[in-house]
C-alpha positions, 0 to 999 in steps of 0.5 A: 511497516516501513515502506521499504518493507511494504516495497519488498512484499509487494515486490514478491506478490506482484512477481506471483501475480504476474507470473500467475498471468503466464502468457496473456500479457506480453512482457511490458505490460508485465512489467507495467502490472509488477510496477502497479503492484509495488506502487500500490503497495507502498503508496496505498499508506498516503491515507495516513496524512489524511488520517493524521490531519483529520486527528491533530488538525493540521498536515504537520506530517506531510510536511515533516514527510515532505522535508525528510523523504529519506526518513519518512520511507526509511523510519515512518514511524516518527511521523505519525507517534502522536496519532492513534489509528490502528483500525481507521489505517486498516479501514482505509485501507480495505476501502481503497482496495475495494474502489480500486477493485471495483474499477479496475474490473471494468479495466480487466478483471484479473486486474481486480483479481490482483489489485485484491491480492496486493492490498491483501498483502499488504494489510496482512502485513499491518495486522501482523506488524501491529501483533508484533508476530512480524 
Protein backbone atom coordinates (compact mmCIF):
# COMPACT_ATOMS: atom_id res chain seq x y z
CA UNK A 1 0.00 0.00 0.00
CA UNK A 2 0.98 3.72 -0.48
CA UNK A 3 1.94 5.56 2.55
CA UNK A 4 -0.64 8.16 2.18
CA UNK A 5 -3.17 4.94 2.37
CA UNK A 6 -1.33 3.44 5.35
CA UNK A 7 -1.55 7.06 6.82
CA UNK A 8 -5.30 7.17 6.61
CA UNK A 9 -5.74 3.67 8.05
CA UNK A 10 -3.80 4.41 10.91
CA UNK A 11 -5.47 7.55 11.29
CA UNK A 12 -8.77 5.64 11.55
CA UNK A 13 -7.31 2.87 14.05
CA UNK A 14 -5.54 5.06 16.06
CA UNK A 15 -8.83 7.77 16.64
CA UNK A 16 -10.91 4.22 17.81
CA UNK A 17 -7.92 3.43 19.80
CA UNK A 18 -7.75 6.72 21.55
CA UNK A 19 -11.18 6.95 21.70
CA UNK A 20 -11.57 3.59 23.15
CA UNK A 21 -8.82 5.02 26.26
CA UNK A 22 -11.95 7.35 27.07
CA UNK A 23 -10.84 9.30 30.06
CA UNK A 24 -7.81 7.94 31.13
CA UNK A 25 -5.72 10.18 29.15
CA UNK A 26 -5.95 13.89 29.18
CA UNK A 27 -6.50 15.27 25.62
CA UNK A 28 -2.24 15.71 24.89
CA UNK A 29 -1.50 12.46 25.43
CA UNK A 30 -4.36 11.54 23.11
CA UNK A 31 -3.02 13.32 20.78
CA UNK A 32 0.39 12.04 21.36
CA UNK A 33 -1.26 8.28 21.16
CA UNK A 34 -3.06 9.31 17.61
CA UNK A 35 0.16 10.66 16.33
CA UNK A 36 2.10 7.17 17.78
CA UNK A 37 -0.41 5.72 15.78
CA UNK A 38 -0.06 7.06 12.53
CA UNK A 39 3.64 7.32 12.55
CA UNK A 40 3.83 3.77 13.30
CA UNK A 41 1.65 2.94 10.62
CA UNK A 42 3.47 4.63 7.84
CA UNK A 43 6.76 4.31 9.17
CA UNK A 44 6.86 0.57 10.29
CA UNK A 45 7.61 0.28 6.04
CA UNK A 46 11.46 1.57 6.84
CA UNK A 47 12.08 -2.56 6.75
CA UNK A 48 11.59 -2.33 3.24
CA UNK A 49 15.13 -0.62 2.36
CA UNK A 50 16.68 -3.06 5.04
CA UNK A 51 14.77 -5.58 3.10
CA UNK A 52 15.83 -4.08 -0.31
CA UNK A 53 19.54 -3.95 0.47
CA UNK A 54 19.68 -7.23 1.95
CA UNK A 55 18.29 -8.84 -1.76
CA UNK A 56 20.10 -6.41 -4.32
CA UNK A 57 23.17 -5.48 -2.20
CA UNK A 58 22.96 -1.98 -2.34
CA UNK A 59 20.79 1.15 -0.54
CA UNK A 60 19.94 2.32 -4.20
CA UNK A 61 16.29 2.61 -2.93
CA UNK A 62 16.76 4.57 0.11
CA UNK A 63 18.71 6.86 -2.02
CA UNK A 64 16.17 6.88 -4.97
CA UNK A 65 13.59 7.44 -1.80
CA UNK A 66 15.80 10.06 -0.25
CA UNK A 67 15.81 11.88 -3.77
CA UNK A 68 12.29 11.97 -4.53
CA UNK A 69 10.39 12.16 -1.24
CA UNK A 70 7.05 13.23 -2.76
CA UNK A 71 7.38 9.92 -5.20
CA UNK A 72 8.38 7.81 -2.70
CA UNK A 73 5.01 8.40 -0.20
CA UNK A 74 2.89 8.95 -3.13
CA UNK A 75 4.06 6.15 -5.69
CA UNK A 76 6.38 3.57 -3.41
CA UNK A 77 6.05 1.08 -5.70
CA UNK A 78 8.62 2.05 -8.33
CA UNK A 79 11.36 1.51 -5.69
CA UNK A 80 11.26 -1.59 -4.82
CA UNK A 81 9.98 -3.35 -8.52
CA UNK A 82 12.95 -5.36 -8.87
CA UNK A 83 12.53 -7.08 -5.34
CA UNK A 84 10.41 -9.68 -4.33
CA UNK A 85 9.45 -9.81 -0.90
CA UNK A 86 5.85 -10.26 0.02
CA UNK A 87 6.40 -12.61 3.07
CA UNK A 88 9.87 -11.32 4.65
CA UNK A 89 7.75 -7.45 4.53
CA UNK A 90 5.20 -9.09 6.42
CA UNK A 91 7.55 -11.17 8.52
CA UNK A 92 9.15 -7.95 9.59
CA UNK A 93 6.46 -6.50 10.05
CA UNK A 94 4.87 -8.74 12.91
CA UNK A 95 8.43 -8.86 14.15
CA UNK A 96 8.59 -5.23 14.69
CA UNK A 97 5.10 -5.28 16.26
CA UNK A 98 6.16 -7.86 18.74
CA UNK A 99 9.23 -6.05 20.07
CA UNK A 100 7.42 -2.92 19.87
CA UNK A 101 4.47 -4.87 21.86
CA UNK A 102 6.86 -6.10 24.12
CA UNK A 103 8.14 -2.81 25.16
CA UNK A 104 5.66 -0.80 25.11
CA UNK A 105 3.95 -2.93 27.89
CA UNK A 106 6.29 -2.48 30.51
CA UNK A 107 5.49 1.51 29.47
CA UNK A 108 1.54 0.88 29.73
CA UNK A 109 -0.09 -2.05 28.81
CA UNK A 110 -2.67 -0.72 26.88
CA UNK A 111 -0.02 0.92 24.85
CA UNK A 112 0.88 -2.45 23.85
CA UNK A 113 -2.78 -3.31 23.46
CA UNK A 114 -2.92 -0.56 20.88
CA UNK A 115 0.58 -0.55 19.31
CA UNK A 116 -0.82 -4.67 18.42
CA UNK A 117 -3.98 -3.05 17.04
CA UNK A 118 -1.92 -0.31 14.61
CA UNK A 119 0.61 -2.88 13.20
CA UNK A 120 -2.51 -5.26 12.81
CA UNK A 121 -3.97 -2.83 10.52
CA UNK A 122 -1.73 -2.32 9.23
CA UNK A 123 -0.48 -5.76 8.04
CA UNK A 124 -4.19 -6.61 7.39
CA UNK A 125 -4.07 -4.13 4.81
CA UNK A 126 -0.80 -5.54 3.06
CA UNK A 127 -2.23 -9.06 2.84
CA UNK A 128 -5.47 -7.41 1.47
CA UNK A 129 -3.54 -5.11 -1.28
CA UNK A 130 -1.25 -8.17 -2.11
CA UNK A 131 -4.69 -10.18 -2.80
CA UNK A 132 -5.87 -7.63 -4.90
CA UNK A 133 -9.14 -7.67 -2.54
CA UNK A 134 -8.27 -3.69 -1.59
Amino acid sequence: MKSTEHAVVGAVVSALGVRAVGDHLSRPWKAALWCYGVFLSVFIDLDHFVLARYYTGDWEALFEALTTPKRAFTAPKWLFSDVTMRAERLLSHTIIGGVLALGSFFIAPFLACFTVVVVYAHVLCDLLRDTKTL
